[in-house]
N, C-alpha and C positions, 0 to 999 in steps of 0.2 A: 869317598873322602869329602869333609865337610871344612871349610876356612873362611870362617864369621866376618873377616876384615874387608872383603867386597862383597858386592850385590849380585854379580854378574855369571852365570852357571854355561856349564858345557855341557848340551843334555842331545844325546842322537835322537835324531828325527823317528826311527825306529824301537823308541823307549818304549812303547807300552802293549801291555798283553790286551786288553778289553777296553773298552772304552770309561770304563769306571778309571781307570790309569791317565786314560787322558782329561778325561772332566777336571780330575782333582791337579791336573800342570794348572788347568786355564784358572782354577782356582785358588791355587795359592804362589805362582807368578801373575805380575802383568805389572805397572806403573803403579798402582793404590795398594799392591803389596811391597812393592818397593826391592823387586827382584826379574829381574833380565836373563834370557838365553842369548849366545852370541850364538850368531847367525851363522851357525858352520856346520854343510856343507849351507852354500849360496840355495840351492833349490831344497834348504830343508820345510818348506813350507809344499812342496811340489811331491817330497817322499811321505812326509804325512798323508795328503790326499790321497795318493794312491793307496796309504795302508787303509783309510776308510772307504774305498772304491772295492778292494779285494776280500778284506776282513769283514766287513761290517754288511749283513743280509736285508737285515728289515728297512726296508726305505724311510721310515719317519725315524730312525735311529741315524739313519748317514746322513738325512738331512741335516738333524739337530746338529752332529759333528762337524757339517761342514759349516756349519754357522760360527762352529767355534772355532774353527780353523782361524777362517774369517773374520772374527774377533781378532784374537793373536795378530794377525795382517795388519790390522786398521789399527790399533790400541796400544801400539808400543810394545811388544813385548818382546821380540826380536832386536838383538842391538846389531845394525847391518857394518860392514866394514866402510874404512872409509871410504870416499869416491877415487881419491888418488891408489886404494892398493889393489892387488891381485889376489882376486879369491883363494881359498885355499880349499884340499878335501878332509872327508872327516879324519882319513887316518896322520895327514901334517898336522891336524889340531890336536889327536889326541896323540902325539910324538911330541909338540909344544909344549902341550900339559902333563906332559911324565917331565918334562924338563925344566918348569914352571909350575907346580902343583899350588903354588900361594895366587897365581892369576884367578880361579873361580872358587866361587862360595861350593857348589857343586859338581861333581864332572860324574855322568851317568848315561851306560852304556845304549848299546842296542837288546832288547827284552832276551832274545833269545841265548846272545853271546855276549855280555856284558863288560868282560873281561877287556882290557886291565881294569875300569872302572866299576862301580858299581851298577848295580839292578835299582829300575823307580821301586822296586816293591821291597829293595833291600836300603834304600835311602827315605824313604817317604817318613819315616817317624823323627830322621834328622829333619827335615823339611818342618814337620810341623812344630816340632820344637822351637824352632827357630822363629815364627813369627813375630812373639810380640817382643823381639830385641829392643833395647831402648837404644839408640843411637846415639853420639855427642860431636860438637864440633867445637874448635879453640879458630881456628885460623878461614883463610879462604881457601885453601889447598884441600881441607874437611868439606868445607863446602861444595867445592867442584867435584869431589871425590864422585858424592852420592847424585851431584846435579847431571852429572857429564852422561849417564844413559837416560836422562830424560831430555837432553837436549839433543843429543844424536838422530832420536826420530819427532824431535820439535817440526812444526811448520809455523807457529808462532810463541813468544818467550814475553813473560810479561815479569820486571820485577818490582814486586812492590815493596818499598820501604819509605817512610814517613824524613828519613834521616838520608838518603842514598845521595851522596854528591860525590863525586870522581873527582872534582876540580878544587875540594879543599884541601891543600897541603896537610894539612894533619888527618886527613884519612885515607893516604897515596895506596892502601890497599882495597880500599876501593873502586880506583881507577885501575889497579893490576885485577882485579876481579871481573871489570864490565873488559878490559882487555882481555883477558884470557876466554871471556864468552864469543867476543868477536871473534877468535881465533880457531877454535872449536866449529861455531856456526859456518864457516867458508869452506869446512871439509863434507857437511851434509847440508840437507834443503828447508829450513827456516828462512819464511821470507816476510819476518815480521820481528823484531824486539822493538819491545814499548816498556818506559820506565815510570812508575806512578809511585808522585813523592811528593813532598809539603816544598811552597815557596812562604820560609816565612824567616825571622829573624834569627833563627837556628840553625836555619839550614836556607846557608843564603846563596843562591846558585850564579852565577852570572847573571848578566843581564844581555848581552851577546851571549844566548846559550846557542843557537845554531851554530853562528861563527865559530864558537870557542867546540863544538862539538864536530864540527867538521874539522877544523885543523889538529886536531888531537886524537880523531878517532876515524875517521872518513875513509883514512888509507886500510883501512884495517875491514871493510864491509865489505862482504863478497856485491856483485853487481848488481844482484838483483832484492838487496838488503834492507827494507826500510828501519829506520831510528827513530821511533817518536816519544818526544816527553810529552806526560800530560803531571801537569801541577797544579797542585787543589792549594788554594788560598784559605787564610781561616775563614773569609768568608763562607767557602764550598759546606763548612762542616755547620754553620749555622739551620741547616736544611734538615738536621738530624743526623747524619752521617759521620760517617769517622775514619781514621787512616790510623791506628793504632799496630797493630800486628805487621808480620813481613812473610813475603811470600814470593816464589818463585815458580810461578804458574808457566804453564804450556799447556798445549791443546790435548796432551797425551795422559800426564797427571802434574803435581804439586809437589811442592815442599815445602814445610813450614820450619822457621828458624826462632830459634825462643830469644834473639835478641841482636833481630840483625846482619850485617855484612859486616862480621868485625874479625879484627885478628887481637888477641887476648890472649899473654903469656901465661895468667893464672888461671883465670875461670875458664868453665867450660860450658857450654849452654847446647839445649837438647835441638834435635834437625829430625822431623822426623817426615814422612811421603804420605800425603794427605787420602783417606780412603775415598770411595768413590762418590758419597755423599756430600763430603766436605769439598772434595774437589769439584763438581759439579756446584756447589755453592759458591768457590771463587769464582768460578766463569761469569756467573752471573753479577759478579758484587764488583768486579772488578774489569771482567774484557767485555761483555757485551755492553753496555753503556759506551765505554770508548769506541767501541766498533761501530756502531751505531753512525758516530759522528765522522768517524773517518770515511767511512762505508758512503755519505752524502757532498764529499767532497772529489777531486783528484789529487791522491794521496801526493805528498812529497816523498823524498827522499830522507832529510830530517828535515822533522816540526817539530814545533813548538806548541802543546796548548794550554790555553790558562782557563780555570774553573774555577770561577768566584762564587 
């Protein structure tokens, strides 16, 4: 079964015959494809290794495998439950998803007994099909839609936007936006959102931005949470630089928005999940420079910094 309207797949740990089966998961999931397993059963990264411990003879073959396990691990590609629920096994998951079949873009069995679901070798040309979907968002509910499994295995959130103020009345879904991110972030382990935006006549932010960001957002940061603005002045951009584009960076992949954090009755503008190149070039353009700076101090709680 294939249902283009989420990202998020239900694939048994036990999906594939050969290792050519597995290569091709780690290659067409992970963050820079813009496609998620949920993490069910809890040790489906534990039932893999073992099908490459039993399966797999030639030692320079199980290594490479278990590198990509290991990838998978590190790089987002598991969407884990939250910390408040109770694990469940695969066969509650796949009783949820007979009863729920619109929850995952894909639900595909175990290689040998696939049933109810489909076989990777009986799904894999839906799979490829599917990549280069164009995607679109009108509102912020769009937005979170595709953001919420990149934020799930966040440890740091960066958003960038030229225009992003929570605290002007006439853009109150942008304050439901950076809220509903706090809300999200206090159920898994991000322990970093930083907001990079213009201080300038357009986007005129407070002038007590801590103040006004702690009484309005403070109660809402799990404990060990930091909040930092960094605000480029137009002076910052005299340097050659620029804040044009918007993006939703984390340490795992990207998003890029063709126009913003906006909610818009008529238009619709394209959101798409940044590839590994392009995302690997936010980090650089965007988080390491602030890291840098923060990295030389004792971080607050929220800051404030300004970039002339």
């Amino acid at each position: 079964m294939v249902n283009r309207s989420t990202r998020v797949s239900l694939i048994s740990p036990k999906f594939c015959l050969d290792s050519h089966e597995f290569k091709a998961l780690v290659n067409e999931f992970g963050p820079h494809s813009g496609r998620f397993i949920d993490k069910v059963p809890h040790d489906w990264l534990d039932i893999l290794r073992e099908w490459v411990d039993t399966e797999i003879a030639k030692p320079l073959e199980k290594a490479r495998l278990t590198e990509r396990i290991n990838q998978i691990q590190l790089k987002g590609y598991l969407i884990p439950k939250k910390q408040s629920e109770t694990p469940i096994s695969w066969e509650q998951a796949v009783e949820e998803a007979q009863q729920k079949p619109e929850t995952y873009e894909f639900t595909i069995g175990d290689a040998l007994d696939p049933s109810p679901f489909s076989s990777w070798e009986a799904t894999y040309d839906e799979i490829v099909e599917g990549r280069n979907i164009q995607f679109f968002y009108k509102s912020i509910e769009d937005i979170l839609f595709y953001f919420l499994p990149l934020i799930q295995n966040a440890k740091f959130i960066y958003i960038v936007d030229p225009y992003f103020n929570p605290f002007d009345p006439t853009k109150i879904y942008q304050k439901e936006f950076l809220v509903r991110v706090l809300q999200q972030i206090k159920f898994h382990n991000c322990y970093y959102l930083s907001i990079v935006t213009h201080q300038t006549e357009s986007n005129n932010l407070p002038v007590d931005l801590v103040e006004q960001t702690e009484a309005q957002f403070e109660h809402l940061m799990r404990n060990n949470l930091r909040l930092h603005w960094h605000l480029l002045s137009p002076e910052y951009f005299k340097t050659g630089k620029k804040l044009h584009d918007r993006y939703l960076i984390t340490d795992k992949g990207s998003l890029i928005l063709g126009n913003g954090i906006v909610n818009s009755r008529k238009s619709r503008y394209t959101i798409s999940f940044a590839q590994k190149a392009k995302h690997d070039g936010l980090i650089e353009e965007y988080v390491r420079p602030f890291d840098k700076l923060i990295n030389q101090k004792t971080p607050k709680r929220i800051e404030v910094n300004d970039y002339s």
